[in-house]
C-alpha positions as CSV (number, residue, x, y, z in Angstrom):
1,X,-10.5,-25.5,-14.7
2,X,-8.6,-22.7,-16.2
3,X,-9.4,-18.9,-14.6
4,X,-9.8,-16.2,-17.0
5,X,-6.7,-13.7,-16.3
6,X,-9.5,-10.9,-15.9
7,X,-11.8,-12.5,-13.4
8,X,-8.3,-13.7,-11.5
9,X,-7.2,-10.3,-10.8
10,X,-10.5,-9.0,-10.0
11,X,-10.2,-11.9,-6.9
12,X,-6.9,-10.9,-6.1
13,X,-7.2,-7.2,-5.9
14,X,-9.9,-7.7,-3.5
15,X,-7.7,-10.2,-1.3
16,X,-8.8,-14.1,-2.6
17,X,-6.1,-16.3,-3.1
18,X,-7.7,-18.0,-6.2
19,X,-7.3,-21.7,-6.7
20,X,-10.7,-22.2,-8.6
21,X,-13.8,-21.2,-9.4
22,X,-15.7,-23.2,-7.1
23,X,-18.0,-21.8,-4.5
24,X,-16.4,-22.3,-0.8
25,X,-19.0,-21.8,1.6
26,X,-17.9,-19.7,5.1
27,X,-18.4,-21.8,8.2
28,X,-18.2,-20.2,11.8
29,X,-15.5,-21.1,13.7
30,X,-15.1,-20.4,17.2
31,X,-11.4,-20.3,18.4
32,X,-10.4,-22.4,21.1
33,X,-10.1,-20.6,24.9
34,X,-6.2,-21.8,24.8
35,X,-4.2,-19.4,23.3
36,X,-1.5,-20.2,20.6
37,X,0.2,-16.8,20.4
38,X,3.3,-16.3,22.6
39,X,3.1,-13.1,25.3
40,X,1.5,-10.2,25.8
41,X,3.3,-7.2,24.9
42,X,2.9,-4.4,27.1
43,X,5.8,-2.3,26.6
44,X,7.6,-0.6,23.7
45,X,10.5,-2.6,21.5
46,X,7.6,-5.4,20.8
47,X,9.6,-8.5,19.1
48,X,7.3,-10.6,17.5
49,X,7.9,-13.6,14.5
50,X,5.2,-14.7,12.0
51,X,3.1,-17.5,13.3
52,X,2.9,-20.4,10.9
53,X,-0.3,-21.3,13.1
54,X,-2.1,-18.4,11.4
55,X,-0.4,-18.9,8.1
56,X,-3.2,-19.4,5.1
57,X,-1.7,-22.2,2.9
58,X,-0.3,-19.9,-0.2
59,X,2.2,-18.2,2.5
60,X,5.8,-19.7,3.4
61,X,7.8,-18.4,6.2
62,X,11.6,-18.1,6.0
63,X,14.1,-16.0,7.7
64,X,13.6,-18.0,11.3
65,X,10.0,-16.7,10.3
66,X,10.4,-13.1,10.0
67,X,9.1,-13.1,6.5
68,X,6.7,-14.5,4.4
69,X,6.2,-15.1,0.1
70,X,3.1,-15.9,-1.7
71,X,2.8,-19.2,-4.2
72,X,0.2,-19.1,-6.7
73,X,-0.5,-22.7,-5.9
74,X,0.9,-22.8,-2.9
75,X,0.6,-25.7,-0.3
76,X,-2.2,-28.2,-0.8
77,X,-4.5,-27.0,1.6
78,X,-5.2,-31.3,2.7
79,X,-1.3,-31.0,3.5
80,X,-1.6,-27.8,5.9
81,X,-2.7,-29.0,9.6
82,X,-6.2,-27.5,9.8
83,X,-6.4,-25.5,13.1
84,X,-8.8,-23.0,14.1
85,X,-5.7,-20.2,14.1
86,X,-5.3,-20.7,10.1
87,X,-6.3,-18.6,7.4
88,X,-8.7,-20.4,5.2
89,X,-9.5,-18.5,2.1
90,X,-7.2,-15.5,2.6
91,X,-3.5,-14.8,2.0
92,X,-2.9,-13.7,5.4
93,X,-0.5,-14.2,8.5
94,X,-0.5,-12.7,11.9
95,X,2.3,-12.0,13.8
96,X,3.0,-14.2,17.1
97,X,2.4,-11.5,19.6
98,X,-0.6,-10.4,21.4
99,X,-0.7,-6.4,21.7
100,X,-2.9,-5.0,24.6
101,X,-1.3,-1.8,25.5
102,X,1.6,0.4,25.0
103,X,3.2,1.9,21.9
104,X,4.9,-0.1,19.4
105,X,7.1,0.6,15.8
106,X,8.1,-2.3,13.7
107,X,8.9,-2.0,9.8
108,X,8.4,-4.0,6.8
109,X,10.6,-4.5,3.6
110,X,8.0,-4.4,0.7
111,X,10.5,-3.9,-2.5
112,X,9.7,-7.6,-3.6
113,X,6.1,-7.2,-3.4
114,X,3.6,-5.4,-5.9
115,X,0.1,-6.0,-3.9
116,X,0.4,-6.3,0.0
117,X,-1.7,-5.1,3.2
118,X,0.1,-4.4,6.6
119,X,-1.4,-3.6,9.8
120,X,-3.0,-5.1,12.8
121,X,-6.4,-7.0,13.5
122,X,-7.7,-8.2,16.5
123,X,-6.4,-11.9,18.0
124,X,-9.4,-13.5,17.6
125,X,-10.5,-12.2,14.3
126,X,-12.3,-14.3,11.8
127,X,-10.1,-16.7,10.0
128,X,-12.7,-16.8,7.3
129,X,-12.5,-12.7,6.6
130,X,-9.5,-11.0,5.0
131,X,-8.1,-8.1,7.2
132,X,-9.1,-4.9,5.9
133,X,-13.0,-6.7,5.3
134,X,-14.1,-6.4,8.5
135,X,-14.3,-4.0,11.5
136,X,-11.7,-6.1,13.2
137,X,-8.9,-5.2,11.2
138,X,-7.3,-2.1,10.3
139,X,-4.4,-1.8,7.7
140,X,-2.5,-0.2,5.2
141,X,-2.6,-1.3,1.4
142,X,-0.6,-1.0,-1.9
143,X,-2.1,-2.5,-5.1
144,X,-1.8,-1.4,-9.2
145,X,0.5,1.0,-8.1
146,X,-1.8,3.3,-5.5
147,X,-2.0,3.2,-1.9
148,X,-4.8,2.9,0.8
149,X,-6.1,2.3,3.9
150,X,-9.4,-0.2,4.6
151,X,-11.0,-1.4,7.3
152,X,-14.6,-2.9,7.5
153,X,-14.1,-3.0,3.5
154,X,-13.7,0.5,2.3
155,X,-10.9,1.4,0.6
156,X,-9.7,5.2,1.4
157,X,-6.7,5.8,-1.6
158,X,-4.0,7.7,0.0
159,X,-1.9,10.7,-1.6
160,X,1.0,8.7,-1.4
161,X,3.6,8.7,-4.4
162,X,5.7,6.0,-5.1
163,X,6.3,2.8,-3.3
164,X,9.9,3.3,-1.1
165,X,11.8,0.1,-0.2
166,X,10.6,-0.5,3.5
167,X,7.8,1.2,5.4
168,X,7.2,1.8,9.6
169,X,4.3,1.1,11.4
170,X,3.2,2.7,14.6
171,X,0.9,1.2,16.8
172,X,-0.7,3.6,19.6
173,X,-3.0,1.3,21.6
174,X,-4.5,4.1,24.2
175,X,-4.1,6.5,21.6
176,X,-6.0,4.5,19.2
177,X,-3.7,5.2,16.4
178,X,-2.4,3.1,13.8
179,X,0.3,5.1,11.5
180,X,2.3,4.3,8.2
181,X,5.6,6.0,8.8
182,X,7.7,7.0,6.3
183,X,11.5,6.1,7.7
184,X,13.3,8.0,5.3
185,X,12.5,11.4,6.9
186,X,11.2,10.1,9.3
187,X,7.7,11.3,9.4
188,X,4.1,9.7,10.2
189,X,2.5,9.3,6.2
190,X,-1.3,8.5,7.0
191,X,-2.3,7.7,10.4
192,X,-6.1,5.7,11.1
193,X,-8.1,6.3,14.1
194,X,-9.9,4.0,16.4
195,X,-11.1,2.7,20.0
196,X,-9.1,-0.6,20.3
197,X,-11.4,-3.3,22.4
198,X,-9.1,-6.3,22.3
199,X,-5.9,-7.7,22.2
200,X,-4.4,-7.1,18.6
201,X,-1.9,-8.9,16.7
202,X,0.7,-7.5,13.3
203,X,-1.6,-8.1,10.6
204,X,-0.2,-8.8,6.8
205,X,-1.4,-9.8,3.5
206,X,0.0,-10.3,0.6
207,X,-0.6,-11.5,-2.9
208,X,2.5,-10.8,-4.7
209,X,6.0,-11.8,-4.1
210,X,7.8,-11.3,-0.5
211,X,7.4,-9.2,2.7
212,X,10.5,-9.2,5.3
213,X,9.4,-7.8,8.9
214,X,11.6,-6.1,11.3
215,X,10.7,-5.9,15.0
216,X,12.8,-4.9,18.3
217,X,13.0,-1.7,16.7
218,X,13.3,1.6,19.1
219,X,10.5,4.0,17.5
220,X,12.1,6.9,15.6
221,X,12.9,10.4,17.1
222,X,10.3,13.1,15.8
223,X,7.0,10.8,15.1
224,X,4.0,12.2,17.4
């Protein structure tokens, strides 16, 4: 059945990856005790790929999975293996790493991508909630143009002009700070607050073209 182009981007902006309008009823999942993400990262440089486990069907990695593009149609979601890790009703991917302490930078290349979310979420988040809609989830977000920050569904807009090529993030776990850096300068943009309880993972969404990610990085001189 044919969407109209109004109620479609009324879905998208608020993170549904809209195949129909049919009702899809949330079912609660429990993940397995067996882990499917790689390591824990406890030091700086973390190194992390996208995890195709977590992948929601409208996302394909490429780039030995460092980067992801939305489909509007995407896989058929009969053909994706249905595991407990994957995204069900959300365009969203986790990275493959496991975060429980230390300070970490990675960047993002967002220049192919008009509507995006990046951040991190706790491991065992949800996989029926969209990160940013739920207290598990922190991130930063760049849609129609403006920029924000969400977490447990409220959007903050940010005094952020423009939309540069690639973007930092700046994960303080003790610190509990989550910051979007600007790399040109460099300098932290907008940083979020909060107690970390649990293991976190990279966190990305995206409804609009590509995201590249870059990990391994040394953090820049200057950010505090």
């Amino acid at each position: 059945m044919a969407i109209p182009a109004c109620a479609a981007r009324v879905c998208r902006l608020a993170g549904w990856t809209v195949t129909s309008l049919s009702v899809r009823h949330k079912r609660a999942v429990s993940l397995p005790a067996r882990r499917c993400y790689i390591s824990t990262s406890t030091g700086n440089n973390l190194q992390f790929r996208l995890d195709e486990r977590t992948a929601h069907s409208s996302l394909d990695l490429f780039k030995k999975d460092t980067a992801v593009i939305y489909r509007m149609l995407g896989l058929d979601p009969s053909h994706a293996q249905d595991t407990p890790e994957r995204f069900r009703y959300w365009a969203v991917v986790f990275g493959d790493k496991k975060i429980s302490s230390g300070r970490h930078y990675w960047e993002v290349t967002v220049k192919k991508s008009q509507e995006f979310r990046l951040g991190v979420a706790e491991a065992l988040m949800s996989r029926d909630d969209c990160v940013g809609t739920n207290s598990s989830s922190w991130v930063f977000g760049y849609a129609q143009r403006k920029w924000f920050t969400m977490t447990s569904n409220k959007i903050v807009p940010l005094m952020v002009v423009g939309k540069p090529d690639r973007v930092g993030i700046l994960l303080d776990y003790e610190a509990g700070l989550l910051g979007l850096v600007d790399i040109e300068k460099p300098a932290i943009i907008h940083t979020i607050s909060v107690q970390f309880k649990g293991p976190l993972c990279p966190a990305f969404g995206i409804w609009d073209g590509e995201l590249l990610t870059h990990s391994g990085l040394e953090e820049p001189e200057g950010l505090k």
